[in-house]
TORBA-384756 format. One record per residue (C-alpha): x, z, y. Coordinates in pm, whole numbers, plus 50000, padded with zeros to 5 digits. Layout:
BEGIN
XZY...
END
This chain:
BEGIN
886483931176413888453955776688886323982376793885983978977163885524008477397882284012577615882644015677977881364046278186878654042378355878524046178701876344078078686878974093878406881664090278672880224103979001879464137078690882674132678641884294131378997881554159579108882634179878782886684180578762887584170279157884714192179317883424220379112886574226378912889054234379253885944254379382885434276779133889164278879075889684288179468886604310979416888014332179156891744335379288889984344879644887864369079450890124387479287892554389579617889774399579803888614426379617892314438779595892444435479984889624452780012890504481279809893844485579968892314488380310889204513180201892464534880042894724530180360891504537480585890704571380415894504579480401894264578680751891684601680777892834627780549895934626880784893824630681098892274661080903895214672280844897024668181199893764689581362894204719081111897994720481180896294716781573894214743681516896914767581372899064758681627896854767381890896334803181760899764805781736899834801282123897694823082206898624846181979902194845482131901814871682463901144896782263904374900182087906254905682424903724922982620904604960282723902074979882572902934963882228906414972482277905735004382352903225007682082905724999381815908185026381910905545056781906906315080081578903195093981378903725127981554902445118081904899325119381832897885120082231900355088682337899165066781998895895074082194896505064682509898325028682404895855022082148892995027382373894595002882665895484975082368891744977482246890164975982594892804951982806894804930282535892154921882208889324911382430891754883682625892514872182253889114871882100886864866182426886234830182354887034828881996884574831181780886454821381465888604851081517886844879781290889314907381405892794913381530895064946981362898624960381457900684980381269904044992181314907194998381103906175036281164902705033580994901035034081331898185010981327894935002781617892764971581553889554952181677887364962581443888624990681150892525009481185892455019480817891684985280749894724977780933897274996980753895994987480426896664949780592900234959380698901044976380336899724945280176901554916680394904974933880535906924915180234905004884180283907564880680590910694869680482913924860680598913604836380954909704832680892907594848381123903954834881070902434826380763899224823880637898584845880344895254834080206891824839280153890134871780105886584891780167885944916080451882404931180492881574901580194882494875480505885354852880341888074856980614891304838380632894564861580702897004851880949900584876780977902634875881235905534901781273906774916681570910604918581698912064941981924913014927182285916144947082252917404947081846915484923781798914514937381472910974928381290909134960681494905664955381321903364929881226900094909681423897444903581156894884878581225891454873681067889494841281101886194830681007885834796780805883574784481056886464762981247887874745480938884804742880799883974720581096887104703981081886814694180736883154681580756883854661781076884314629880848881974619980626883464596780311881024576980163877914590480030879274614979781882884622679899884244654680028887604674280134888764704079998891884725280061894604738679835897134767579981900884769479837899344791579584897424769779440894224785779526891514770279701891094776280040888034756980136885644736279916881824724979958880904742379660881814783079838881954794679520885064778979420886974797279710889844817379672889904803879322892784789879172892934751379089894334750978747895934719478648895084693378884896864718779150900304715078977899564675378947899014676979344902474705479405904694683879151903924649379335905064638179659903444646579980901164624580012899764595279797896784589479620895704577079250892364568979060890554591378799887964581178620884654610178623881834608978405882704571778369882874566078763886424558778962887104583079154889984580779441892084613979496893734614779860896044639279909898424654880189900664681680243901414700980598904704711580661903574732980919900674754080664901984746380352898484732680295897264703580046894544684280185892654663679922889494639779924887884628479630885264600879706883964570179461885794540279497882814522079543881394542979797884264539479949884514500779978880834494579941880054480280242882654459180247882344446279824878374442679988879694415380244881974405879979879364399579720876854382379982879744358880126880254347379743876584347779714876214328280026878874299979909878034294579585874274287179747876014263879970877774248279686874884245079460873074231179759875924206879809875764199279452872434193979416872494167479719875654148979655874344149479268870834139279316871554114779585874644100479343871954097679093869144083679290871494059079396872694048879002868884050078928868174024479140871074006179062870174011178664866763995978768867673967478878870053959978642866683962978366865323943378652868083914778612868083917478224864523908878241865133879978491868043870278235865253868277967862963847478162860483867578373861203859178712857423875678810858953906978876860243924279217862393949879308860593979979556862213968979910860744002480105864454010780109866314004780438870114014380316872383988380137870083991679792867003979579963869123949080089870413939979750866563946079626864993917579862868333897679772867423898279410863533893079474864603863679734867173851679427864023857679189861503836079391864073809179435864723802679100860903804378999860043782079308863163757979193861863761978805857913750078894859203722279122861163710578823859013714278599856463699678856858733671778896859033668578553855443667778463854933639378747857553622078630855793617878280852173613678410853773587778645855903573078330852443572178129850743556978424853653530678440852933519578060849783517078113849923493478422852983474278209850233472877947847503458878135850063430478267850923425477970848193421977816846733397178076849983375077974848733364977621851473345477469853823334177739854803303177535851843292077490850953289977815853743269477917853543243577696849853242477762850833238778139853623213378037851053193577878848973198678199851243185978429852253155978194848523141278211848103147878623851713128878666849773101578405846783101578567848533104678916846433136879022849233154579207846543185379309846563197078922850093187278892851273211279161848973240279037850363234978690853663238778803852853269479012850893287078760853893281978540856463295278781854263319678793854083331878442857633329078431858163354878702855693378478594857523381278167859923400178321859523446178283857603455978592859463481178672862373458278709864113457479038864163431479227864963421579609861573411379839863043375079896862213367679522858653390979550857843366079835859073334779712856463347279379853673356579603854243325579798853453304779522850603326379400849163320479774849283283779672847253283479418844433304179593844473280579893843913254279616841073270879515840093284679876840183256680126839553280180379842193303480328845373302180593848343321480527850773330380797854433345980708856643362680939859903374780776863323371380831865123356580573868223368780631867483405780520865123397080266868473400380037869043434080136865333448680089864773466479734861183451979584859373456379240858463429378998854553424079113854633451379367852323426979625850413403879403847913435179354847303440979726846863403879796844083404979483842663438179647842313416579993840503384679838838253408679600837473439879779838283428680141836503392180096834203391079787832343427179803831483417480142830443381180037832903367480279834943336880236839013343180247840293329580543843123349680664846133369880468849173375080673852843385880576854773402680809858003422980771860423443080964863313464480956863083498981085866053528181096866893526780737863743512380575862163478780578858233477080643856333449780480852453449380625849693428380412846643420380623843063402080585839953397780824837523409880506835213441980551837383466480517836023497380283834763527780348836903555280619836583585580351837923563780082840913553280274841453587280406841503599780101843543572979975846043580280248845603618680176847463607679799849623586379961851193610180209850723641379981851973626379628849913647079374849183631179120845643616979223844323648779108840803664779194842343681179526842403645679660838703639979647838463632079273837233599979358837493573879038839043546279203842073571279319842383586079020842203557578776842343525278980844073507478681840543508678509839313487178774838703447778550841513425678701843593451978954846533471178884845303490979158847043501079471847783536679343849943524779047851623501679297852573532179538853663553579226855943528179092857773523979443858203560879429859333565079085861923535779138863013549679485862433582579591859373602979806860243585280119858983553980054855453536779915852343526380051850343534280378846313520380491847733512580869843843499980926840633491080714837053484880954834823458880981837633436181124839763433780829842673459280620846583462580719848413480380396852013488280471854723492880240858003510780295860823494880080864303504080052866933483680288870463490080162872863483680464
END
C-alpha cells in the first residue's frame, strides 16, 4: 500500500505565506537597512564633527591673523624705527622714545584687547621698553631672537608662565625700512582667555572636548589646565606622522572613542577632539532605534491581524467542515452560527438551509413511507374483509346456477334476474381490489348491484347521468362505489328509519380530472362528523387523533358490513396520487352528495 502524502491545511499555508513571503523579506530588508543605517549614520556624526573641528580651526588661524594686523603699524611706525637704531650709550634719547612708545603706541595696541597680557621691544642693540616689565623684555628677546629664521617673521613660540598667569608668546621681528635687515623683535603676550573661548564655543556630545597640540608637541590648551605646556608623548607623534587631517577610533576603558584631528598651516597647530562615538551619534541611533522600534510594532501589529483574522477565518472554516462531517454521519439537528455578515456567514445559512432541506426531505420520506405502510396495512385489511364476505366463490355460483335453473322451471323471471345479477356480481367483485379498472366497468357493476336493491326496495329510483364516451378514459378501483351506495341506503336511509327512494349518478369531466358525485334524499349525519371527515380528506393524515379521533374516521372498516368511506378515499390515493379521492359536497336533513375525483387520462 503507497504511502500517500497529507495535504496542508489551509491554516498551515496562510503560516506559511505569512512566514517565508512576509516576515522573511521584512526582516531581511530590516537588517540590511540596519546595518546601512547605522553606517550612514556614523559617517555623517564623523563628517559633522570634522566640520567643526575645521571651523575651530579656521577662527584660531582668524584670531592670529587678526593680531597679526594689528600688530603690523608698529613695525613701520617712526618711533620704532628710531627706537631700533639708539646704541646703549644714549641713555637720555632711549628715554625719550621709550617714554612716547609706552604712552602713544602700546595703549592703541592693547586698548581694547584684553587677551593681550603685555607687549615688549627689543632691539639688535640690547635696547628694550615694554607694557608691563623691560627686564622681562630682554630676557624675551635673548630667549626668542633664533626662533626667527630665515624668511619667517612671526611665529608662535609656545606656552609659558608670567606672574603664574599661563601666557602664550607671540615674536615678531622687526626690519629696517632702509637695509631691510631684521632690526629687533615685537614680542607678544596673550592670555588664554580668547582660545579658551574659541575652543569651548562647541560643545560635542556630553563628554567630548578639544584640545591643542603646538609643532612641539606640547600641549597648548586642554580642559584639564594642568596638562598645559606639557608634552603629549606618543599619541603626539601618531597625530605629526599622519596626514593633516583625518580621524580614527580608539577604544577607552572599553568605550569608542573618535579622535578628530587638524593641522593649520598658518600656526602649525594640531587641533584634536576626542568625543564617544555614541555621544556623538546618539540622537540620531535614538531615532534610529525608535523608527526600528516603531516598525517592528507595526509589523507585529500587522501580523497579529492578518494572522488572527487568517485564522479566524480557517476556524470557522474547520468548524464547519466538523459541522459537515457530522451531517455526513447523520445528524442533520445541527446549525452553523449565521451572526456573520461576510462570505462565511453566507456559506453558514447555506449549509443550515442544505441541513434543513435534507432533514425536511428525510421526514417527508420517511413520512411518506410510514403512510404508505399504514395505508398498505389498511388496504389488506379492507381486501380482507371483502374477502372474507366472498366465502367460496364457486360455491356460490353453482348455488346461483341452480337458482336460476328452478325460476326459468318454475317461470319466476324476478328470482331469475336477481340470480343472474348476484352472480355477475360475485364475479366482478373475485378480482384484487386494488386492481385498476376504468369507471365504465365500476358502473356497469354498480348498475347491476342497483338492481338488485330496487328488487328488494320498490321504492327506490335510480337516475344516471354519465357520458359514455369518456367513461373509457376515467381511471376507477375495483369496488371503489359499492361502499358509498351501502353508506347511502344504511346510514343515509336506515339510521333515520327512512325508506330509499332516491340515489343518483352523475359524472363530469373537469380540467384534467373526472368528478363522479353519489347522492341520496336520507338524513344526512351529523355537520362535525363530516367536517371532520372532510378535515382527513383534504389534510391526508392518516386518520390520526389530530383529526378529531373520532372511531368511525379512524377505523371505519370496523363498522359490520362497510368498507368505510375512509378506506375508499385511501385506496384512490394510494393508486393515484394526493390530488385525487373523496369530498362530502353536502350532508343535512335533505339528503348527502359524496364526490370523487378520479383520474381522466387524455
Amino acid at each position: 500500500m503507497m504511502w500517500k502524502k497529507k495535504a496542508l491545511t489551509i491554516k498551515a499555508k496562510l503560516l506559511l505565506l505569512i512566514l517565508f513571503f512576509l516576515c522573511v523579506p521584512l526582516l531581511a530588508f530590516g537588517a540590511s537597512w540596519y546595518a546601512s543605517s547605522t553606517e550612514s549614520i556614523e559617517k555623517n556624526a564623523i563628517s559633522y564633527s570634522e566640520q567643526l573641528v575645521r571651523q575651530i580651526n579656521g577662527q584660531l588661524d582668524s584670531y592670529f591673523a587678526d593680531l597679526e594686523r594689528v600688530t603690523y603699524p608698529l613695525l613701520l611706525h617712526p618711533h620704532i624705527q628710531t627706537f631700533m637704531k639708539l646704541e646703549p650709550n644714549e641713555q637720555y634719547e632711549r628715554f625719550v622714545i621709550s617714554r612716547k612708545i609706552s604712552e602713544e603706541l602700546f595703549p592703541s595696541i592693547i586698548f581694547g584687547r584684553p587677551d593681550i597680557y603685555g607687549l615688549s621691544i627689543v632691539s639688535k642693540n640690547g635696547i628694550a621698553t615694554a607694557s608691563y616689565n623691560g627686564l622681562a623684555a630682554m630676557e624675551s628677546y635673548e630667549q626668542y631672537k633664533d626662533a626667527l629664521l630665515g624668511d619667517q617673521n612671526y611665529k608662535i613660540m609656545g606656552l609659558s608662565f608670567k606672574d603664574y598667569t599661563p601666557v602664550l608668546t607671540i615674536a615678531r621681528r622687526f626690519l629696517d625700512t632702509l637695509s631691510y635687515q631684521s632690526a629687533g623683535m615685537l614680542v607678544v603676550h596673550l592670555r588664554m582667555n580668547e582660545i579658551i573661548k574659541i575652543c569651548e564655543k562647541i560643545k560635542l556630545g556630553e563628554s567630548g572636548f578639544v584640545w591643542i597640540m603646538d609643532q612641539q608637541g606640547n600641549i597648548v590648551y586642554h580642559p584639564d589646565k594642568e596638562k598645559w605646556g606639557k608634552p603629549v608623548g606618543d599619541r603626539g607623534i601618531r597625530l605629526n606622522l599622519d596626514d593633516r587631517s583625518g580621524y580614527y577610533v580608539e577604544n577607552v576603558a572599553g568605550e569608542k572613542m573618535l579622535v578628530i584631528y587638524d593641522r593649520s598651516q598658518a600656526t602649525g597647530w594640531t587641533l584634536v577632539s576626542e568625543v564617544p562615538l555614541s555621544q556623538l551619534n546618539g540622537d540620531l541611533v535614538r531615532w534610529r532605534n525608535v523608527t526600528v522600534w516603531i516598525g517592528l510594532l507595526l509589523v507585529g501589529l500587522a501580523l497579529f491581524l492578518v494572522g488572527g483574522f487568517s485564522l479566524y477565518m480557517t476556524q470557522s472554516l474547520s468548524h464547519l467542515q466538523r459541522l459537515m462531517r457530522r451531517a455526513e454521519e447523520g445528524d442533520l439537528t445541527i446549525r452553523a452560527p449565521e451572526r456573520r455578515d461576510d462570505e462565511i456567514g453566507s456559506l453558514n445559512r447555506s449549509f443550515n438551509r442544505m441541513a434543513g432541506k435534507i432533514q425536511s426531505l428525510i421526514e417527508e420520506v420517511q413520512h411518506s413511507k410510514q403512510k404508505e405502510n399504514e395505508m398498505e396495512l389498511r388496504q389488506r385489511e379492507s381486501a380482507l374483509q371483502a374477502m372474507q364476505s366472498q366465502i367460496n366463490p364457486h360455491f356460490l355460483y353453482n348455488t346461483l346456477e341452480i337458482i336460476n335453473s328452478y325460476a326459468i322451471i318454475e317461470g319466476v323471471k324476478p328470482i331469475s334476474r336477481m340470480a343472474t345479477s348476484l352472480a355477475g356480481i360475485f364475479r366482478y367483485s373475485i378480482g384484487h381490489p386494488q386492481q385498476t379498472v376504468t369507471l365504465k366497468e365500476e358502473l356497469r357493476y354498480i348498475r347491476t348491484y342497483l338492481e338488485i336493491q330496487q328488487e328488494r326496495f320498490k321504492t327506490l329510483h335510480v337516475e344516471a347521468d354519465v357520458q359514455e364516451d369518456e367513461l373509457g378514459r376515467v381511471m376507477a378501483l375495483r369496488l371503489m362505489i359499492q361502499p358509498l351506495v351501502e353508506n347511502a341506503f344504511k346510514h343515509g336511509y336506515d339510521r333515520h328509519k327512512l325508506k330509499p327512494t332516491y340515489i343518483g349518478i352523475f359524472g363530469e369531466k373537469r380540467d384534467d380530472v373526472y368528478l363522479l358525485r353519489i347522492e341520496d334524499r336520507g338524513g344526512g349525519m351529523d355537520p362535525a362528523l363530516r367536517d371532520k371527515y372532510n378535515e382527513m380528506f383534504m389534510g391526508g393524515n392518516g386518520g390520526t387523533a389530530e383529526a378529531g379521533g373520532d372511531s368511525e374516521m379512524i377505523a371505519p372498516a370496523v363498522q359490520p358490513g362497510a368498507i368505510g368511506l375512509w378506506n375508499v378515499h385511501q385506496r384512490i390515493r394510494l393508486s393515484f396520487s394526493e390530488g385525487y379521492g373523496l369530498y362530502i359536497v353536502k350532508s343535512d336533513e335533505t339528503g348527502t352528495i359524496v364526490e370523487m375525483r378520479l383520474k381522466y387520462m387524455a
